[in-house]
N, CA, C, O and CB atoms as a CASP TS submission, in Angstrom:
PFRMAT TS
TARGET T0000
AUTHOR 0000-0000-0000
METHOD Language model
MODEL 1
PARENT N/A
ATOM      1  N   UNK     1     165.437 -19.252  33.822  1.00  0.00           N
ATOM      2  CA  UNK     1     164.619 -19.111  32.634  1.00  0.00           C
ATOM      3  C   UNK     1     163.147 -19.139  33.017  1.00  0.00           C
ATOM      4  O   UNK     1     162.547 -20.150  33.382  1.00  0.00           O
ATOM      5  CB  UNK     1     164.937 -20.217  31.618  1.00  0.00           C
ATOM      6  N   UNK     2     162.766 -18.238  32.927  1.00  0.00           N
ATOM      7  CA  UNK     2     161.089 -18.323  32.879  1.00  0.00           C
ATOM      8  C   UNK     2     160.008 -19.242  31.890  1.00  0.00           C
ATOM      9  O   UNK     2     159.895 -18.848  30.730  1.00  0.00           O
ATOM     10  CB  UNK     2     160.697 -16.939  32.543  1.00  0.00           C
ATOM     11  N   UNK     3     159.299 -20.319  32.266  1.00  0.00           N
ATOM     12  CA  UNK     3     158.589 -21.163  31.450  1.00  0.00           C
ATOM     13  C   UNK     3     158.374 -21.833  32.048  1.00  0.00           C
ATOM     14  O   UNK     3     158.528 -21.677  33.260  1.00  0.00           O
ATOM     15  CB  UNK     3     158.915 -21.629  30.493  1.00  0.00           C
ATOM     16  N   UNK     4     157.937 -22.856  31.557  1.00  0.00           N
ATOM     17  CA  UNK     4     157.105 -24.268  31.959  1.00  0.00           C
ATOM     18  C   UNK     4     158.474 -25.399  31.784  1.00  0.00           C
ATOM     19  O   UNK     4     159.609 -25.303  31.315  1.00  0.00           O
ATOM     20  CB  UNK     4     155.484 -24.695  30.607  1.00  0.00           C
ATOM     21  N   UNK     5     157.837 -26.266  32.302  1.00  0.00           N
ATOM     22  CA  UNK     5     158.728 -27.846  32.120  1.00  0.00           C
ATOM     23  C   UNK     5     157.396 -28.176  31.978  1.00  0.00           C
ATOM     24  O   UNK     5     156.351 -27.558  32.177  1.00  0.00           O
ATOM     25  CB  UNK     5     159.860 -28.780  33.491  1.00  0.00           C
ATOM     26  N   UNK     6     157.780 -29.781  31.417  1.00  0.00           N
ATOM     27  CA  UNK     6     156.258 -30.400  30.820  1.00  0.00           C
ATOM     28  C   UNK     6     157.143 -31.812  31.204  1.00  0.00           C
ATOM     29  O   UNK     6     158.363 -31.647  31.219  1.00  0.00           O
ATOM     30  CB  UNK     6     155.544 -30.021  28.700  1.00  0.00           C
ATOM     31  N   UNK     7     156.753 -32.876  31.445  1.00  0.00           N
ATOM     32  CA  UNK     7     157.381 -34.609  31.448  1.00  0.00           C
ATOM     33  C   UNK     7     155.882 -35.329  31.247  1.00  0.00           C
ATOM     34  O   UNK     7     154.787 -35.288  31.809  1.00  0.00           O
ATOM     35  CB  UNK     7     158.344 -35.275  33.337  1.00  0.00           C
ATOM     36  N   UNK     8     156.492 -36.014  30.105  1.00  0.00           N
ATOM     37  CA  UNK     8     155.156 -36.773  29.265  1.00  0.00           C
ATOM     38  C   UNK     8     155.831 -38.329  29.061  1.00  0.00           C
ATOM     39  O   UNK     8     157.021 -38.448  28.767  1.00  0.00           O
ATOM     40  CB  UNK     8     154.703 -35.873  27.388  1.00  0.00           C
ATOM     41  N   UNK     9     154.924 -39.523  29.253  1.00  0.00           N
ATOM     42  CA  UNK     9     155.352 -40.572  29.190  1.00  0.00           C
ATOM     43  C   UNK     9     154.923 -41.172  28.064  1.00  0.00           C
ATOM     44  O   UNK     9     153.786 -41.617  28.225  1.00  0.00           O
ATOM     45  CB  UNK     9     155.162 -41.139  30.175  1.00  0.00           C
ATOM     46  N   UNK    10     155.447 -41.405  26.785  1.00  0.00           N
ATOM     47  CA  UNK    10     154.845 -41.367  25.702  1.00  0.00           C
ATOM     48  C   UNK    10     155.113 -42.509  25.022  1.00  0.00           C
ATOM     49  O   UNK    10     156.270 -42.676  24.637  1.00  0.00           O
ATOM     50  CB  UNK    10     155.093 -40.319  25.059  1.00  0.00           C
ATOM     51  N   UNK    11     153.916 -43.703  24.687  1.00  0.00           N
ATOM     52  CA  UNK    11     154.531 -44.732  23.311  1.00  0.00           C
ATOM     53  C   UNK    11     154.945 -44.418  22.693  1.00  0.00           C
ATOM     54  O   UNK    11     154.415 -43.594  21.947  1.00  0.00           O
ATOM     55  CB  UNK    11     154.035 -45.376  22.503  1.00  0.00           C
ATOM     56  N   UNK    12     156.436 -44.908  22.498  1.00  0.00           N
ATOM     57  CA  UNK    12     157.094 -44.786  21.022  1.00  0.00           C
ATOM     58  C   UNK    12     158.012 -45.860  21.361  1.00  0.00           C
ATOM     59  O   UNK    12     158.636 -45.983  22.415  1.00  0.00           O
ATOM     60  CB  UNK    12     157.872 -43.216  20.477  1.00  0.00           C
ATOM     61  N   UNK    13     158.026 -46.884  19.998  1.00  0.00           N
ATOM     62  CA  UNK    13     159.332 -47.896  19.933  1.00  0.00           C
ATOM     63  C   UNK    13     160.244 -48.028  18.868  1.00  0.00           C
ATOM     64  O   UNK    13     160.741 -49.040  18.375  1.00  0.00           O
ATOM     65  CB  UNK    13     158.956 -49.176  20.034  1.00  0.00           C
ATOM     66  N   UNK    14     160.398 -46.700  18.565  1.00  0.00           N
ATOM     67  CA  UNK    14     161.292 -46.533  17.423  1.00  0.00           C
ATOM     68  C   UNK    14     161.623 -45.108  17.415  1.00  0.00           C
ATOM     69  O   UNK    14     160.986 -44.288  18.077  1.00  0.00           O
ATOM     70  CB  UNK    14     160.673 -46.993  16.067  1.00  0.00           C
ATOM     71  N   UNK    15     162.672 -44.793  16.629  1.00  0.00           N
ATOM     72  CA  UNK    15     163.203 -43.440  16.116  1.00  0.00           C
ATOM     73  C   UNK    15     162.148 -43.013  15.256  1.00  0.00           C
ATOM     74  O   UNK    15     161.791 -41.891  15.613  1.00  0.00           O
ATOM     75  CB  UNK    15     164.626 -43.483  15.325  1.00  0.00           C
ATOM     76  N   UNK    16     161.663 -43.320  14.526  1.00  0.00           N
ATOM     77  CA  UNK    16     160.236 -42.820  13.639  1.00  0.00           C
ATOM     78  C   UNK    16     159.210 -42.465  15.013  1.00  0.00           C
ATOM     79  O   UNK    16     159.219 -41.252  15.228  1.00  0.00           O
ATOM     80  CB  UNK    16     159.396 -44.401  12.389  1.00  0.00           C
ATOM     81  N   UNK    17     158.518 -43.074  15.782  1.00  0.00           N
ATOM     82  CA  UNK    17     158.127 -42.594  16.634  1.00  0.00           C
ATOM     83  C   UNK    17     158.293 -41.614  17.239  1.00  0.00           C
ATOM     84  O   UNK    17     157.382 -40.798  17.376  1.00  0.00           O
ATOM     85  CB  UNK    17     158.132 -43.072  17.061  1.00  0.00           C
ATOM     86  N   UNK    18     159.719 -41.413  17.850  1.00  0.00           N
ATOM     87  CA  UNK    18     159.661 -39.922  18.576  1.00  0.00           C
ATOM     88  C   UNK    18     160.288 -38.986  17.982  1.00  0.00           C
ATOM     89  O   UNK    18     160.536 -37.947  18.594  1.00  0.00           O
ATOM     90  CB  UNK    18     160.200 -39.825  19.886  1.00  0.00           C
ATOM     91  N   UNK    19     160.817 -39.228  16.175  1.00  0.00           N
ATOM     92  CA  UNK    19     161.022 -37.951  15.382  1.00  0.00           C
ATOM     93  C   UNK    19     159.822 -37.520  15.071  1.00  0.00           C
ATOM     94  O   UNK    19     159.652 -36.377  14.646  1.00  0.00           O
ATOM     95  CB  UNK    19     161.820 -38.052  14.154  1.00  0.00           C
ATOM     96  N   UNK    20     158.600 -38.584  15.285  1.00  0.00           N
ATOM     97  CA  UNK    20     157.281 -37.533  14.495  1.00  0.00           C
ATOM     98  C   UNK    20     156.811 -37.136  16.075  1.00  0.00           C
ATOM     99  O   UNK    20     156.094 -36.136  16.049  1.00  0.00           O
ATOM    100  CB  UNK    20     155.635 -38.582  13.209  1.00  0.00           C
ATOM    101  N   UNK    21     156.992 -37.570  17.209  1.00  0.00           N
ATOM    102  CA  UNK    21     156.594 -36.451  18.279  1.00  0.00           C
ATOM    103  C   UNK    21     157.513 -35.026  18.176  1.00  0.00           C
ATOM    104  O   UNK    21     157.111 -33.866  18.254  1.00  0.00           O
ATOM    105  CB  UNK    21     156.825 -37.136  19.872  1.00  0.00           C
ATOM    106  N   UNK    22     158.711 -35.467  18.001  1.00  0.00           N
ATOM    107  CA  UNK    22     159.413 -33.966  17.561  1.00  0.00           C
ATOM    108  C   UNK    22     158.856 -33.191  17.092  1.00  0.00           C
ATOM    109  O   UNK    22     158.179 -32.323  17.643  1.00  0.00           O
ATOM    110  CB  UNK    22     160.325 -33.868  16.759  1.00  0.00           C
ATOM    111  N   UNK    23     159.028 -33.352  16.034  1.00  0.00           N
ATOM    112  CA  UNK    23     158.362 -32.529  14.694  1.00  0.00           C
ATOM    113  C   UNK    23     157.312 -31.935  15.058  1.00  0.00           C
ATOM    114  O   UNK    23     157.353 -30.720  14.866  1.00  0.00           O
ATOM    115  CB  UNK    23     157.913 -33.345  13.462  1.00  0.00           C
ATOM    116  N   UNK    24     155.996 -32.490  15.701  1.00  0.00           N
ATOM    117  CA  UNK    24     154.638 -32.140  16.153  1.00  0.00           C
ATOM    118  C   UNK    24     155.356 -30.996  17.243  1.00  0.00           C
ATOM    119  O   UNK    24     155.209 -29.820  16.912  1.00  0.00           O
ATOM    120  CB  UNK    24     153.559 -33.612  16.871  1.00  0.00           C
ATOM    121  N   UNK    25     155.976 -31.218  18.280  1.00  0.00           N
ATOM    122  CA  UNK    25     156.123 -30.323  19.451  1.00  0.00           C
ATOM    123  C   UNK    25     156.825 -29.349  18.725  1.00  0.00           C
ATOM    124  O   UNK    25     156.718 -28.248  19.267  1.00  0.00           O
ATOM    125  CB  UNK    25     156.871 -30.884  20.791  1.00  0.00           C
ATOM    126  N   UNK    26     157.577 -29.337  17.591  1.00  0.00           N
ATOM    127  CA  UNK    26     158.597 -28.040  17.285  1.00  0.00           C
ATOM    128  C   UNK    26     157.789 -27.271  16.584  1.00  0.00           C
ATOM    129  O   UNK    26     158.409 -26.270  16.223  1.00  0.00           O
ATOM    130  CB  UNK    26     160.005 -28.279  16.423  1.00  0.00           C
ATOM    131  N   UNK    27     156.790 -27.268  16.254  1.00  0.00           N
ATOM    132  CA  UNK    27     155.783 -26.361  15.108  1.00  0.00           C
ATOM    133  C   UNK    27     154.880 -25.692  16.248  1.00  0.00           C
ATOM    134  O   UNK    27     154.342 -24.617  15.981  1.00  0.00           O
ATOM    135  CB  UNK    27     154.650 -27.480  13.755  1.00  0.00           C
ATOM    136  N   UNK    28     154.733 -26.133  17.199  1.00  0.00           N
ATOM    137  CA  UNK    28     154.107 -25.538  18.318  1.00  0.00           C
ATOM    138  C   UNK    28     154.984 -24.495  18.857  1.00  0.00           C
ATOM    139  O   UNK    28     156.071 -24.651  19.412  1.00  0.00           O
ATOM    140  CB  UNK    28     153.772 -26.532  19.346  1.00  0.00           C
ATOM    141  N   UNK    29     154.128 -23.024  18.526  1.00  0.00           N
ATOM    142  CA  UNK    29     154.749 -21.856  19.268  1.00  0.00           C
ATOM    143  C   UNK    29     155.039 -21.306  20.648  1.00  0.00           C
ATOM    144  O   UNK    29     154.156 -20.635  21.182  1.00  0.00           O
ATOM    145  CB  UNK    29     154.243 -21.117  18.942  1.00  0.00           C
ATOM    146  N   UNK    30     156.181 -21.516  21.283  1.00  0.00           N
ATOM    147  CA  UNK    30     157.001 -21.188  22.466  1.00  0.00           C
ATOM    148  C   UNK    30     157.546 -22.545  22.896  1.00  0.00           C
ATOM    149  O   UNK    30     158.019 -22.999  23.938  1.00  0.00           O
ATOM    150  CB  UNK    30     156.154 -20.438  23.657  1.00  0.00           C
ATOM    151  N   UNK    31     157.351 -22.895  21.971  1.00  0.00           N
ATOM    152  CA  UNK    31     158.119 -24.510  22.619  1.00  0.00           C
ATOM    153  C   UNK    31     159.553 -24.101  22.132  1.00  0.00           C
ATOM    154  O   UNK    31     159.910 -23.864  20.978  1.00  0.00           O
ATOM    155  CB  UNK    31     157.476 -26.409  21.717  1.00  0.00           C
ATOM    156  N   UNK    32     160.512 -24.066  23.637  1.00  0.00           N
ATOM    157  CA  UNK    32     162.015 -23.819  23.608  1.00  0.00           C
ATOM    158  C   UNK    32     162.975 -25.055  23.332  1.00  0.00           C
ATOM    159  O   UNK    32     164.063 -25.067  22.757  1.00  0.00           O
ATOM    160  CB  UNK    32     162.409 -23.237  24.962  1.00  0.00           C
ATOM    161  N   UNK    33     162.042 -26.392  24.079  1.00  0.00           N
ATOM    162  CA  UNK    33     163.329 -27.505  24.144  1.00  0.00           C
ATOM    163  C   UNK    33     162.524 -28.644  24.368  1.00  0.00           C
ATOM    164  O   UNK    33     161.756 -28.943  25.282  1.00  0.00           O
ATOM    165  CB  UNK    33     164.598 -27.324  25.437  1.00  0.00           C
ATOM    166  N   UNK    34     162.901 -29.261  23.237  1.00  0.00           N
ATOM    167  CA  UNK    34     162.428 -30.966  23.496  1.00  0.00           C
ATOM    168  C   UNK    34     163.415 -32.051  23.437  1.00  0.00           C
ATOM    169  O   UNK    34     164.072 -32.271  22.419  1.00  0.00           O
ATOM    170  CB  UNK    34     161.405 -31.480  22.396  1.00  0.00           C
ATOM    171  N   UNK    35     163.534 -32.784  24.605  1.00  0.00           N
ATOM    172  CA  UNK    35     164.282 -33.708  25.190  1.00  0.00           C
ATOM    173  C   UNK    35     163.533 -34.946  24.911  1.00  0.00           C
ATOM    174  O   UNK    35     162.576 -35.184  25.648  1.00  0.00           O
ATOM    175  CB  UNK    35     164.538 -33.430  26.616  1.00  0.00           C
ATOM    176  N   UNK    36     163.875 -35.952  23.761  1.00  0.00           N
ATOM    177  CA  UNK    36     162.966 -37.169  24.187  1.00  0.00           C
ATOM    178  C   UNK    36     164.159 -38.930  24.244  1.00  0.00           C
ATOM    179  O   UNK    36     165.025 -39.365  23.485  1.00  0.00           O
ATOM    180  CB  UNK    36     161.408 -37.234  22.620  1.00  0.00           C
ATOM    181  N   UNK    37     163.677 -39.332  25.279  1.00  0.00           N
ATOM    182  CA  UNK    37     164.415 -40.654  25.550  1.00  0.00           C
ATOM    183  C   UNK    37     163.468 -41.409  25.096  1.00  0.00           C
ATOM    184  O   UNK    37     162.258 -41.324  25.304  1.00  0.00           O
ATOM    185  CB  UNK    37     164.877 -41.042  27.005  1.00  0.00           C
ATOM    186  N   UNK    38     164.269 -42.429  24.234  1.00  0.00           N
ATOM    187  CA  UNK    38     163.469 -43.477  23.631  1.00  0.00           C
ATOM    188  C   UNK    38     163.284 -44.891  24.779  1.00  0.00           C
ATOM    189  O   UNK    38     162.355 -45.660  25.021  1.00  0.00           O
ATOM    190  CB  UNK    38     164.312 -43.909  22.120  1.00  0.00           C
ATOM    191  N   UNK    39     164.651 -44.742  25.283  1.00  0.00           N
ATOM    192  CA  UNK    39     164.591 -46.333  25.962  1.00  0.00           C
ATOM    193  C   UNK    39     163.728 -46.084  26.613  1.00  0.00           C
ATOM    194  O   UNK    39     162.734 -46.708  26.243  1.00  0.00           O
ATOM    195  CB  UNK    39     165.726 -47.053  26.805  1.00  0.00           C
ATOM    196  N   UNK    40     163.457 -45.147  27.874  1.00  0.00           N
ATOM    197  CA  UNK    40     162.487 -44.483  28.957  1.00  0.00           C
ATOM    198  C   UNK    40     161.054 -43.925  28.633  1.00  0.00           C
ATOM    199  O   UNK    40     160.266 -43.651  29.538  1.00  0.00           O
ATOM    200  CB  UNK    40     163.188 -43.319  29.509  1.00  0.00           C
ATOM    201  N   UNK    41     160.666 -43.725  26.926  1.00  0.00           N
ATOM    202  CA  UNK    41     159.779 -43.006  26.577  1.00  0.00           C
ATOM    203  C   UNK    41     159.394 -42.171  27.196  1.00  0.00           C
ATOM    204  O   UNK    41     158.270 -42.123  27.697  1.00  0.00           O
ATOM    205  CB  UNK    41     159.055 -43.447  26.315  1.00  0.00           C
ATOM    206  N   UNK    42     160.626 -40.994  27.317  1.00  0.00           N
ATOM    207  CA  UNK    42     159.892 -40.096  28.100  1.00  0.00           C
ATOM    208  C   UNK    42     160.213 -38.827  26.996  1.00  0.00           C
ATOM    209  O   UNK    42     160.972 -38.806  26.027  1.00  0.00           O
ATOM    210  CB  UNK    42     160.459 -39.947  29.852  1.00  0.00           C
ATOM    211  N   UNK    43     159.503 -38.006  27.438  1.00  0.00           N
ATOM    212  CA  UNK    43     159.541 -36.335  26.794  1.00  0.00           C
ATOM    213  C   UNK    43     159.457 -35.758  27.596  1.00  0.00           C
ATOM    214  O   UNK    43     158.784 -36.085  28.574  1.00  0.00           O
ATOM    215  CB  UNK    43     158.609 -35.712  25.900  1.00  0.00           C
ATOM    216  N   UNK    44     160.344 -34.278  27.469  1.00  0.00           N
ATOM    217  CA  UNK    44     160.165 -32.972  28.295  1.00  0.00           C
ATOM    218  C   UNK    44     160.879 -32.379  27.320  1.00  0.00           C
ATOM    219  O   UNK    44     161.850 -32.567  26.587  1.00  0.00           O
ATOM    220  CB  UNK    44     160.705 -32.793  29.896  1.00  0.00           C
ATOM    221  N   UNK    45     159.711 -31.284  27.685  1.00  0.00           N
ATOM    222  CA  UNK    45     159.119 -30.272  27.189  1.00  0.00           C
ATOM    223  C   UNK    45     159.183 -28.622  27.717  1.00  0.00           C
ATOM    224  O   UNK    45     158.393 -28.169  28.546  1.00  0.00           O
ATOM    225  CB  UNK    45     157.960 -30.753  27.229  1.00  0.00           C
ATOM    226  N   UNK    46     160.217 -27.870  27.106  1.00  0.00           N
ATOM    227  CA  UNK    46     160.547 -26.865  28.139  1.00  0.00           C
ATOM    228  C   UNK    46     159.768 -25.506  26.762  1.00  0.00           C
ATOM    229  O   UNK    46     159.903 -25.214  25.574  1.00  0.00           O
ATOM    230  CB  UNK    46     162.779 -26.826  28.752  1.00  0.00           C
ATOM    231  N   UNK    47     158.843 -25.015  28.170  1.00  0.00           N
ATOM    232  CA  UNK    47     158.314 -23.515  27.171  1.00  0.00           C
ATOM    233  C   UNK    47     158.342 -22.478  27.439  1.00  0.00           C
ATOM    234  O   UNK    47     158.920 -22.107  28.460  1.00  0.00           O
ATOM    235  CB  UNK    47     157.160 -23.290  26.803  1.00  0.00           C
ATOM    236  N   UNK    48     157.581 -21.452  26.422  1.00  0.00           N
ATOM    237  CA  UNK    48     157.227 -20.071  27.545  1.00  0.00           C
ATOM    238  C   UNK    48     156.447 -20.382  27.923  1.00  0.00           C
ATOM    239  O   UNK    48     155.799 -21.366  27.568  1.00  0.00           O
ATOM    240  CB  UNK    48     156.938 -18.686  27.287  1.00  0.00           C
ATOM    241  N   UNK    49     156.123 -19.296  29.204  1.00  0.00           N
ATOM    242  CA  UNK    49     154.717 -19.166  29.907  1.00  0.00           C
ATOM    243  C   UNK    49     153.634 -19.031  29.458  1.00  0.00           C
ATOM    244  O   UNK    49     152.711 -18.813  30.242  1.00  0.00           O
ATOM    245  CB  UNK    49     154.594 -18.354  30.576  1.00  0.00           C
ATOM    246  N   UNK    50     153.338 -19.131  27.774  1.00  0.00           N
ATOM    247  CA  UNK    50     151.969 -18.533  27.302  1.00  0.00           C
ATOM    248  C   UNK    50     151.923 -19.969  27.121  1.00  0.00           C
ATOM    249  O   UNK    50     150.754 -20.308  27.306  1.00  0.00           O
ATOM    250  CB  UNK    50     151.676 -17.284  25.969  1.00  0.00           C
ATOM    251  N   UNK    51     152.735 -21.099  26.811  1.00  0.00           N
ATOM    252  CA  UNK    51     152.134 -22.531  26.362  1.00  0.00           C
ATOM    253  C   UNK    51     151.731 -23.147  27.471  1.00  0.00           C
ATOM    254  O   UNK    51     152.433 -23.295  28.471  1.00  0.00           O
ATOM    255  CB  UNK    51     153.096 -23.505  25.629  1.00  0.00           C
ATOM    256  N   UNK    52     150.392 -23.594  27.313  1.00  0.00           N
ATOM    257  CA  UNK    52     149.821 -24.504  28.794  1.00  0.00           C
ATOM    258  C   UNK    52     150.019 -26.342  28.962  1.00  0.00           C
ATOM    259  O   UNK    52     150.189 -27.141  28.041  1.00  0.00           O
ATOM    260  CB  UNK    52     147.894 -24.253  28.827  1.00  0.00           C
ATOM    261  N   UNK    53     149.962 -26.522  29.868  1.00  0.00           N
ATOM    262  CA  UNK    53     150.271 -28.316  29.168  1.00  0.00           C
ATOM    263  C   UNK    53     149.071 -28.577  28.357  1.00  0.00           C
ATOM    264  O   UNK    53     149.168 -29.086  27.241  1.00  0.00           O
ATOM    265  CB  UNK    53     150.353 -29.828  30.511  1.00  0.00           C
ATOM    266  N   UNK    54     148.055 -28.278  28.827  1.00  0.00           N
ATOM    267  CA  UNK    54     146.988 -29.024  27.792  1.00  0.00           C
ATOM    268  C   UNK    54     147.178 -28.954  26.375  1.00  0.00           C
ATOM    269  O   UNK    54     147.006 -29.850  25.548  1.00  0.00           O
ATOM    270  CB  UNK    54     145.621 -28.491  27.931  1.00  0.00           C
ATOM    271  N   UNK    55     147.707 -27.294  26.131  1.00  0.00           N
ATOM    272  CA  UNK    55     148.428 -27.430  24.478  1.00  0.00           C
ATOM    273  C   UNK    55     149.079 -28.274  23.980  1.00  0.00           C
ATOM    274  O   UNK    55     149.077 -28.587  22.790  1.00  0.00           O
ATOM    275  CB  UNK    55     149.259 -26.632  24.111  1.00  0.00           C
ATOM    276  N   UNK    56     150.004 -28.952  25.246  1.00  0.00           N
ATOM    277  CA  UNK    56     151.539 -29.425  24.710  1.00  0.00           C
ATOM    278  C   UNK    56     151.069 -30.596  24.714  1.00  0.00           C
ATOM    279  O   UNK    56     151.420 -31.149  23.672  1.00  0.00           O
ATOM    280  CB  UNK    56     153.032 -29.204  25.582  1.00  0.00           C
ATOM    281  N   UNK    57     150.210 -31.528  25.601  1.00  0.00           N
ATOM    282  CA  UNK    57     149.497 -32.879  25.474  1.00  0.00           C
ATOM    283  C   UNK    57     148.791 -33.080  24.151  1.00  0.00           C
ATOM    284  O   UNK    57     148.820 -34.025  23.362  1.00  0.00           O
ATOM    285  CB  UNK    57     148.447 -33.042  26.591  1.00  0.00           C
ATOM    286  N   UNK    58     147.889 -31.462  24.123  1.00  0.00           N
ATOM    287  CA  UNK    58     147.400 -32.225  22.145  1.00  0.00           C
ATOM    288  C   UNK    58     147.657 -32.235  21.284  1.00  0.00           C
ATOM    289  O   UNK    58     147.100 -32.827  20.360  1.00  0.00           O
ATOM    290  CB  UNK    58     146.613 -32.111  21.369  1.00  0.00           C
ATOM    291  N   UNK    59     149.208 -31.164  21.227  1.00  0.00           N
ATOM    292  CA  UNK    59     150.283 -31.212  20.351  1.00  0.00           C
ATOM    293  C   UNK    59     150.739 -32.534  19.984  1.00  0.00           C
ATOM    294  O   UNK    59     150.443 -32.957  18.867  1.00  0.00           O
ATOM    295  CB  UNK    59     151.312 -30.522  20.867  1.00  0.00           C
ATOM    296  N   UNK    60     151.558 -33.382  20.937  1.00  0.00           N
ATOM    297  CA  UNK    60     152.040 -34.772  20.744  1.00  0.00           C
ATOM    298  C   UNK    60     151.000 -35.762  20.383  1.00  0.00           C
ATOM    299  O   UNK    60     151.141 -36.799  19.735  1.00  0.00           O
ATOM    300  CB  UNK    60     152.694 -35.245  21.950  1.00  0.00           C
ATOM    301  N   UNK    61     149.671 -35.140  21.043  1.00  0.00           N
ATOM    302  CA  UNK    61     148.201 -36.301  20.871  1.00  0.00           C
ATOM    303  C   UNK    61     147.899 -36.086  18.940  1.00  0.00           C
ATOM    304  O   UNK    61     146.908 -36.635  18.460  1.00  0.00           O
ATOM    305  CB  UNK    61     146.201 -35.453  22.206  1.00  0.00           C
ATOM    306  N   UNK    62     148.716 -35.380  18.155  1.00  0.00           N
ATOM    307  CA  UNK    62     148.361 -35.137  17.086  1.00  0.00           C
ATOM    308  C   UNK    62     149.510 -36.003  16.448  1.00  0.00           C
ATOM    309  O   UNK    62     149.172 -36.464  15.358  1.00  0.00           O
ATOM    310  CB  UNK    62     148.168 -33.684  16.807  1.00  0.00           C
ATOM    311  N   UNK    63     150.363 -36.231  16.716  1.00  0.00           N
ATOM    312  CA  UNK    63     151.578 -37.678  16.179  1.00  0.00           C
ATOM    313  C   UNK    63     150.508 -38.911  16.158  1.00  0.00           C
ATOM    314  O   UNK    63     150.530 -39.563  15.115  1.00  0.00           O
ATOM    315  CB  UNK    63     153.216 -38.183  17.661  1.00  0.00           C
ATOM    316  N   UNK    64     149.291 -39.456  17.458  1.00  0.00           N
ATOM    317  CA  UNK    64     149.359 -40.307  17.051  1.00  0.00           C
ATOM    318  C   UNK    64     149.939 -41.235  18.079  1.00  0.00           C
ATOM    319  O   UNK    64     149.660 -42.420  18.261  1.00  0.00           O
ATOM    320  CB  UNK    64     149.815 -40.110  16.013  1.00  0.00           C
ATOM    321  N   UNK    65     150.535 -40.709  18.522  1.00  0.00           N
ATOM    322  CA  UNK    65     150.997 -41.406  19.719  1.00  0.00           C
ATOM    323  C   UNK    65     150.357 -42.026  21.043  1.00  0.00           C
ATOM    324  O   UNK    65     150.595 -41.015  21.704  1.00  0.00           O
ATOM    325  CB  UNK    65     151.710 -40.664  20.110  1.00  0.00           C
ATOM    326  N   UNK    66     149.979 -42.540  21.604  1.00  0.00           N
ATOM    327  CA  UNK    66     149.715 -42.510  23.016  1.00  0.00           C
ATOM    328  C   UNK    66     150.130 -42.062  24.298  1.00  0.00           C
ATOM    329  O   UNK    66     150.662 -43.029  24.842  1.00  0.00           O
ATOM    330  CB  UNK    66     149.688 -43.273  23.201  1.00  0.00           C
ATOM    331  N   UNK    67     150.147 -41.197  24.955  1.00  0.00           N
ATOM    332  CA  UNK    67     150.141 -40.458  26.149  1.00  0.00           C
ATOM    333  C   UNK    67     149.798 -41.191  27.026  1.00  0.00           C
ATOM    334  O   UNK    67     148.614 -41.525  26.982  1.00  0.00           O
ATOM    335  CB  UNK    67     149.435 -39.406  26.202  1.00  0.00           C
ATOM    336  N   UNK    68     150.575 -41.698  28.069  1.00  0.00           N
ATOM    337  CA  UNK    68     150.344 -42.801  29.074  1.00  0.00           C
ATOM    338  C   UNK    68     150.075 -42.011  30.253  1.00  0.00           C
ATOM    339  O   UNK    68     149.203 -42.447  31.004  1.00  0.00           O
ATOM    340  CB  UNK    68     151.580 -43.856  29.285  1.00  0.00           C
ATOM    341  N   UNK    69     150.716 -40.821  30.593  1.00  0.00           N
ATOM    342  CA  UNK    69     151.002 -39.858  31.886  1.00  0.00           C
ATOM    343  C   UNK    69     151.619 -38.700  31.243  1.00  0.00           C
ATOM    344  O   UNK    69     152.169 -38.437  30.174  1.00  0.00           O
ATOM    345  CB  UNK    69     152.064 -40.508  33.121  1.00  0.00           C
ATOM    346  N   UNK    70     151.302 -38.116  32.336  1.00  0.00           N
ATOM    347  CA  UNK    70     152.116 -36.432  32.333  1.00  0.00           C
ATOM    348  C   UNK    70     151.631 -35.854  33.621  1.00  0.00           C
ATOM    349  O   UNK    70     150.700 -36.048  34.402  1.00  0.00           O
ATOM    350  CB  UNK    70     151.577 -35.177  30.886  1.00  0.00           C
ATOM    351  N   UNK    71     153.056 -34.757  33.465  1.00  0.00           N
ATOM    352  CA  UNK    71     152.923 -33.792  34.489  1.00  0.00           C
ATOM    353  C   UNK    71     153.709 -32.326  34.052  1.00  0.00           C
ATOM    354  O   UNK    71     154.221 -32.007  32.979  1.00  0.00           O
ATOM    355  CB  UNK    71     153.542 -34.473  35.862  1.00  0.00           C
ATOM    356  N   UNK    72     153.592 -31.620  35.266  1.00  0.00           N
ATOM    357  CA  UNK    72     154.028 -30.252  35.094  1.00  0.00           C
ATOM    358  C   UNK    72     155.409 -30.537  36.139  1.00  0.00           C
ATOM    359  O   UNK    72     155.229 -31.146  37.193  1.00  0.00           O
ATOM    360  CB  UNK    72     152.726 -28.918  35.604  1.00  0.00           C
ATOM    361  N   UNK    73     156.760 -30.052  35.756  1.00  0.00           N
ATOM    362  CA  UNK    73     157.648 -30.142  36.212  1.00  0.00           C
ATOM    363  C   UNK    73     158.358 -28.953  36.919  1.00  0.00           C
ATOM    364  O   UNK    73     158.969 -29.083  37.980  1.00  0.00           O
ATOM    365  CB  UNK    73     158.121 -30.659  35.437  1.00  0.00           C
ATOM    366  N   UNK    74     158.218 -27.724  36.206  1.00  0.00           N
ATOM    367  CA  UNK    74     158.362 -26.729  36.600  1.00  0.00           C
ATOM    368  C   UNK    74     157.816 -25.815  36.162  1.00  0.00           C
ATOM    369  O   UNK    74     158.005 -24.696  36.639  1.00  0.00           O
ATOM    370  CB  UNK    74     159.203 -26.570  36.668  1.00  0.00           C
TER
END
């Protein structure tokens, strides 16, 4: 599959927490797949090639959330 991977380490301590990071990443255009573990707070983030991480960081930075780390995965 051609795209990006994205892995973001993200506060959240609840299901309300990372349904409203959901929600934020799914309204964002070319975003294919969001994976988020609560116990691990982690997210990944699978896109097309036109979405850059910096999009996808101020996407989730619009939940509200805190962004501890990230990287580009693939």
């Amino acid at each position: 599959m051609v795209g990006h991977e994205y892995q973001f380490n993200v506060a959240m301590s609840c299901s309300g927490c990372s349904g409203a990071v959901n929600r934020v990443l799914n309204k964002l255009d070319g975003v294919n797949d969001v994976k988020i573990t609560l116990d691990d707070q982690k997210v990944i983030v699978k896109t097309t090639d036109s979405v850059s991480y910096d999009s996808v960081l101020a996407q989730i930075k619009k939940s509200g959330k805190e962004v501890r780390s990230g990287e580009v995965v693939a």
